[in-house]
ROBATOR-708774 format. One record per residue: chain; residue in three letters; z, y, x of N, C-alpha, C in turn. Coordinates in nm, 3 decimals, decimal comma. Each point is the difference from the previous one (the first is absolute). Layout:
residues N
r cadena=A; residuo=ALA; npz=Z; npy=Y; npx=X; capz=Z; capy=Y; capx=X; cpz=Z; cpy=Y; cpx=X $
...
This chain:
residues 70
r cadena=A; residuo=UNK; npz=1,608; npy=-0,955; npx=0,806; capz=-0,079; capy=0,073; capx=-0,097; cpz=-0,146; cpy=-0,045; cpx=0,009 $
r cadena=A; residuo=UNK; npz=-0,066; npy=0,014; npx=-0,101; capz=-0,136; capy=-0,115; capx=-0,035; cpz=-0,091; cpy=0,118; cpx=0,102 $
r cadena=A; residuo=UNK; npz=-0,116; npy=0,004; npx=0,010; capz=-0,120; capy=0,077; capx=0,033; cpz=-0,049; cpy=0,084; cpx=-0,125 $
r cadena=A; residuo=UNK; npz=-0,079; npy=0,097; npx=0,037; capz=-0,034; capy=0,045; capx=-0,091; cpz=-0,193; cpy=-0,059; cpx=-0,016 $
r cadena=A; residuo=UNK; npz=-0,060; npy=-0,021; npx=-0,129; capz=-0,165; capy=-0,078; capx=0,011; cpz=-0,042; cpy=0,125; cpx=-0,050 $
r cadena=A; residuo=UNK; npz=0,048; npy=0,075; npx=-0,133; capz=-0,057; capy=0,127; capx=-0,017; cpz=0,115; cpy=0,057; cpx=-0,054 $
r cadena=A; residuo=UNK; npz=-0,084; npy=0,148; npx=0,093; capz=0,109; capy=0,127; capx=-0,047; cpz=-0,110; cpy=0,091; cpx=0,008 $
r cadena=A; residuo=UNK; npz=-0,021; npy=0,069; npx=-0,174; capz=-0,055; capy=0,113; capx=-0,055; cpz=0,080; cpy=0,086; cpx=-0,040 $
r cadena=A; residuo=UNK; npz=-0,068; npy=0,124; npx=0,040; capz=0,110; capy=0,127; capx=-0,060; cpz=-0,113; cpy=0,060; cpx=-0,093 $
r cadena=A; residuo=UNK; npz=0,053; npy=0,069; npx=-0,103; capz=-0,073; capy=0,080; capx=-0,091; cpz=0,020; cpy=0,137; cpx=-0,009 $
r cadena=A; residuo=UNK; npz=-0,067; npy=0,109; npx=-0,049; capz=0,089; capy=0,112; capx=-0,038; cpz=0,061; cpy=0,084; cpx=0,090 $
r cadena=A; residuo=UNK; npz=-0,022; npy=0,055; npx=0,082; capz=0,091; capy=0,021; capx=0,124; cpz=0,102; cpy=-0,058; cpx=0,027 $
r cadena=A; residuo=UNK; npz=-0,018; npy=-0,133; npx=0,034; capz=0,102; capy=-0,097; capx=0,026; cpz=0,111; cpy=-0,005; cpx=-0,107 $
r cadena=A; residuo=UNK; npz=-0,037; npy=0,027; npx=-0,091; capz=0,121; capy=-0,034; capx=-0,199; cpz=0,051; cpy=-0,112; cpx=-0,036 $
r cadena=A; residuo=UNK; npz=-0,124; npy=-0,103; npx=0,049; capz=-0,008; capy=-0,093; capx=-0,038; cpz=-0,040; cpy=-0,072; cpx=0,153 $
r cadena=A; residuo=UNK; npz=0,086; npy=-0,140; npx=0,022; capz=-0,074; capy=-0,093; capx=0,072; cpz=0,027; cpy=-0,133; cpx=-0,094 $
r cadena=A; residuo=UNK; npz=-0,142; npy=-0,072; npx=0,045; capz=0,056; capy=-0,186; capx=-0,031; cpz=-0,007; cpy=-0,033; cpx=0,124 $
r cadena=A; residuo=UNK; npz=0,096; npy=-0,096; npx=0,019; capz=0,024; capy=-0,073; capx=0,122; cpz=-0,018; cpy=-0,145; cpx=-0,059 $
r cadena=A; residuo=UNK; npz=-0,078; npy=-0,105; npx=0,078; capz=0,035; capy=-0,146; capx=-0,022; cpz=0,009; cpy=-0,043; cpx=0,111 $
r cadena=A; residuo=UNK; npz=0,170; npy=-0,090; npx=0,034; capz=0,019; capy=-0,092; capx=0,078; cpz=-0,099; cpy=-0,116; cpx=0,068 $
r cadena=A; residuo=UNK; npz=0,020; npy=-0,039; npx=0,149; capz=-0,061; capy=-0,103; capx=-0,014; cpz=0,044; cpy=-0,155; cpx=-0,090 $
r cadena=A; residuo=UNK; npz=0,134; npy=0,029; npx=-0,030; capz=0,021; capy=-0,097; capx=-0,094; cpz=-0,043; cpy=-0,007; cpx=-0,133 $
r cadena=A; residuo=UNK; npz=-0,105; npy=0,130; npx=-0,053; capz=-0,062; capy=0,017; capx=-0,132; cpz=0,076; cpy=0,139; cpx=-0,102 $
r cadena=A; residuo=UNK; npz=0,112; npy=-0,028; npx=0,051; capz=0,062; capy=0,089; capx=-0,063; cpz=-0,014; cpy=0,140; cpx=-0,038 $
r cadena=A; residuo=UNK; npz=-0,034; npy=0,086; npx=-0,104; capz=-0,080; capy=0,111; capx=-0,036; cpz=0,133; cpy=0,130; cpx=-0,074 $
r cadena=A; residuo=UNK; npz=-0,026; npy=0,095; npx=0,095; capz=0,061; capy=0,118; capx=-0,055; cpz=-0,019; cpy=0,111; cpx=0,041 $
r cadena=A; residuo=UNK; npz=0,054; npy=0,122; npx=-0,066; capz=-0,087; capy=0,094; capx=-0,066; cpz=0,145; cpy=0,130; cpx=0,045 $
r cadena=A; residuo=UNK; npz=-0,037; npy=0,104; npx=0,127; capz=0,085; capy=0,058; capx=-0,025; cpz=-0,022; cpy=0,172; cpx=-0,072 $
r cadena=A; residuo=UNK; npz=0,093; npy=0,059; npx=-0,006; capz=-0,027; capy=0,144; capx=-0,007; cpz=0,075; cpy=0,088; cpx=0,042 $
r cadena=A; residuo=UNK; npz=-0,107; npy=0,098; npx=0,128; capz=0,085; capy=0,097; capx=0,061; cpz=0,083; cpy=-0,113; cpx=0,098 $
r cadena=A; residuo=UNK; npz=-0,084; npy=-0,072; npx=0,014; capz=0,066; capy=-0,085; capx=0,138; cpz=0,154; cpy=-0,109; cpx=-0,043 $
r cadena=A; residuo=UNK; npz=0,043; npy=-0,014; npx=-0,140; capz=0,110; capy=-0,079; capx=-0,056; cpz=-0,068; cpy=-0,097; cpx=-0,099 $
r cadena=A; residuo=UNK; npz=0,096; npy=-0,128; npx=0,032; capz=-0,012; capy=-0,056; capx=-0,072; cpz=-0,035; cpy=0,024; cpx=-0,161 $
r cadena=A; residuo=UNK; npz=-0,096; npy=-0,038; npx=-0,075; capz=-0,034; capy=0,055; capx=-0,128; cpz=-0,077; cpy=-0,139; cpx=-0,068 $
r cadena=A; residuo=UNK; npz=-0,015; npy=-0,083; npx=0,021; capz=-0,049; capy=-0,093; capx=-0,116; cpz=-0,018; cpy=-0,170; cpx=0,111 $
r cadena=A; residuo=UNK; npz=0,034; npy=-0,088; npx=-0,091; capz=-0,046; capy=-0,122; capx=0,096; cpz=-0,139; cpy=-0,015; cpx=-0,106 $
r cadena=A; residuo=UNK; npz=-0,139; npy=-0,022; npx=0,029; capz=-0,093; capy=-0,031; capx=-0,016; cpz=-0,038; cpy=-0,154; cpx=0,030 $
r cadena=A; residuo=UNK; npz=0,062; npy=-0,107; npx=-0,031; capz=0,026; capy=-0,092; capx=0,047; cpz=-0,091; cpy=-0,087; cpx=-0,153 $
r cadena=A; residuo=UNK; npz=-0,157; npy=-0,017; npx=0,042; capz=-0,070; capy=-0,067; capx=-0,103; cpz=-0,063; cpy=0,085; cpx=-0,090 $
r cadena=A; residuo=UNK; npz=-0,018; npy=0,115; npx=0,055; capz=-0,081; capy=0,124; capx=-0,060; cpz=-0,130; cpy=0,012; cpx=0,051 $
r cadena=A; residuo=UNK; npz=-0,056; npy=-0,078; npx=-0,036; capz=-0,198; capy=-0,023; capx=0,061; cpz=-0,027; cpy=0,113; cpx=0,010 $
r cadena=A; residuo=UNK; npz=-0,032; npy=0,084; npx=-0,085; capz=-0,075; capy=0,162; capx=0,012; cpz=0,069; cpy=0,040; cpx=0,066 $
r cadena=A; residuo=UNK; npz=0,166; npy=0,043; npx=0,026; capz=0,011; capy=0,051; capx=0,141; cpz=-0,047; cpy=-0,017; cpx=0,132 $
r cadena=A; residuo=UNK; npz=0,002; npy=-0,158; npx=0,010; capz=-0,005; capy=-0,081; capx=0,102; cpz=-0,202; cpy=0,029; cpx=0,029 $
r cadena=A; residuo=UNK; npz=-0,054; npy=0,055; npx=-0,106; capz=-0,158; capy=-0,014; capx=0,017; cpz=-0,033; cpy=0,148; cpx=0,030 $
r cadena=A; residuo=UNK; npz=0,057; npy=0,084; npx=-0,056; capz=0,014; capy=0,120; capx=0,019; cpz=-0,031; cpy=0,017; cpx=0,152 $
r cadena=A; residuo=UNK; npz=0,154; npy=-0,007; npx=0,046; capz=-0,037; capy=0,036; capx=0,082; cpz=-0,032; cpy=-0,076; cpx=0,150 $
r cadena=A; residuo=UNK; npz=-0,051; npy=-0,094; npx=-0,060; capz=-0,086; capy=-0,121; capx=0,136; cpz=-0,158; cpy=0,120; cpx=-0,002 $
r cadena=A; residuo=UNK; npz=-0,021; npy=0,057; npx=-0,106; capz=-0,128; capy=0,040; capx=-0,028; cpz=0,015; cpy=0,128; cpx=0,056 $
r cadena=A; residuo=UNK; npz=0,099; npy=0,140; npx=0,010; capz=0,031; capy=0,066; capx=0,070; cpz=-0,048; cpy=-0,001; cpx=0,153 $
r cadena=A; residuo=UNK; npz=0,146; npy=-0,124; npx=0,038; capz=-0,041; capy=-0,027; capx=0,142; cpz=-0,122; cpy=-0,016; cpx=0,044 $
r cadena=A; residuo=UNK; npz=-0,085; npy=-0,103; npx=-0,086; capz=-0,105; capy=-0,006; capx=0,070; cpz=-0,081; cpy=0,099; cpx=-0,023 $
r cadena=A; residuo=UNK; npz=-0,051; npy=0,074; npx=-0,035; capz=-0,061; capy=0,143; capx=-0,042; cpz=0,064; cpy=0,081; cpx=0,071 $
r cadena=A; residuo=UNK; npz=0,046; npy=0,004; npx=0,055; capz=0,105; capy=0,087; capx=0,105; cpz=-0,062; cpy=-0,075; cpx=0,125 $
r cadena=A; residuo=UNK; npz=-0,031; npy=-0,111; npx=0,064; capz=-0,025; capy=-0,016; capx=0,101; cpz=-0,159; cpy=-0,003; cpx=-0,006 $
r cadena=A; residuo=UNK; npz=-0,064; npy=-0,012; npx=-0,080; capz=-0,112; capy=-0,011; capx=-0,040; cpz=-0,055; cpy=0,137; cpx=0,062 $
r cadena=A; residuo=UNK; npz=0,032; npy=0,099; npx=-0,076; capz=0,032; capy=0,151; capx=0,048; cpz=0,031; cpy=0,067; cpx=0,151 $
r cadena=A; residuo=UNK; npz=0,067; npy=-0,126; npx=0,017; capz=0,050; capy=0,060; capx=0,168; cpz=-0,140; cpy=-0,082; cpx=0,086 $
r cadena=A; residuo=UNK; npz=0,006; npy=-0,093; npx=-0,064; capz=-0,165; capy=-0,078; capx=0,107; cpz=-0,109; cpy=0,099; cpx=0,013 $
r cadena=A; residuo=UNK; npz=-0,015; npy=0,081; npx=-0,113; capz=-0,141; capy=0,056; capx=-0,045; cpz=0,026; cpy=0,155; cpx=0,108 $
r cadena=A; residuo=UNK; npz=0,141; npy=-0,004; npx=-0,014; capz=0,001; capy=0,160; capx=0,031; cpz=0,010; cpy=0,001; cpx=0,156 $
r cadena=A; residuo=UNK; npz=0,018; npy=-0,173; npx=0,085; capz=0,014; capy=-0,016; capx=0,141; cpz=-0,130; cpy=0,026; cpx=0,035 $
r cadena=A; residuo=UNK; npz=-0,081; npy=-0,094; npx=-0,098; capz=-0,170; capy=-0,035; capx=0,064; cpz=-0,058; cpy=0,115; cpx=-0,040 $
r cadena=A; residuo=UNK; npz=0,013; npy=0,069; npx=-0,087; capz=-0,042; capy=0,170; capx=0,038; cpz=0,006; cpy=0,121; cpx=0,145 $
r cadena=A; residuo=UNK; npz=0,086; npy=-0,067; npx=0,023; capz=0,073; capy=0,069; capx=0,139; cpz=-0,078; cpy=-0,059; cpx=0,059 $
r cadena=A; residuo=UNK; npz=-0,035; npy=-0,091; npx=0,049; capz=-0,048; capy=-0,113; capx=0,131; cpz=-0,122; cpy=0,046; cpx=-0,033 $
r cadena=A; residuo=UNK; npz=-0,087; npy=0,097; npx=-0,067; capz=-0,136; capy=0,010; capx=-0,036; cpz=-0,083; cpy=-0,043; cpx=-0,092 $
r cadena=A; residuo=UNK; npz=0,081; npy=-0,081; npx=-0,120; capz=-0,063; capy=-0,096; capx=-0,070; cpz=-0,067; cpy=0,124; cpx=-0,107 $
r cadena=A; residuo=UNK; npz=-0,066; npy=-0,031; npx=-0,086; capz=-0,063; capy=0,058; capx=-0,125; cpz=0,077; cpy=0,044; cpx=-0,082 $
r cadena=A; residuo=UNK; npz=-0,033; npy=0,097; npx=-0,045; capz=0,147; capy=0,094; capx=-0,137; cpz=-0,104; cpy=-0,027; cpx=-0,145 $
């Protein structure tokens, strides 16, 4: 079984996209299989932009802790 490069969940977890490390892009719901997304840019941008705004978020909210500036 491939790796996973990204896995976003949406929604209280309703929705995930998963892409393989082989590229491969899909989309489940409620944790089942539900769509192959396979060459769907806006999915695929979606949620690269999620993730990173999600970790973006987690940086800001570490270096807050450590004393940084709010």
């Amino acid at each position: 079984m491939a790796d996973e490069v990204l896995n976003v969940s949406i929604h209280d977890d309703k929705y995930t996209v998963i892409q393989d490390d082989q590229g491969r892009l899909r989309a489940l719901r409620y944790g089942e299989e539900w769509r192959d997304c396979c060459g769907d840019n806006l999915v695929y941008w979606l949620a690269v932009e999620v993730q990173e705004l999600r970790e973006r978020v987690a940086s800001l909210e570490g270096h807050d802790r450590r004393g940084g500036e709010e």
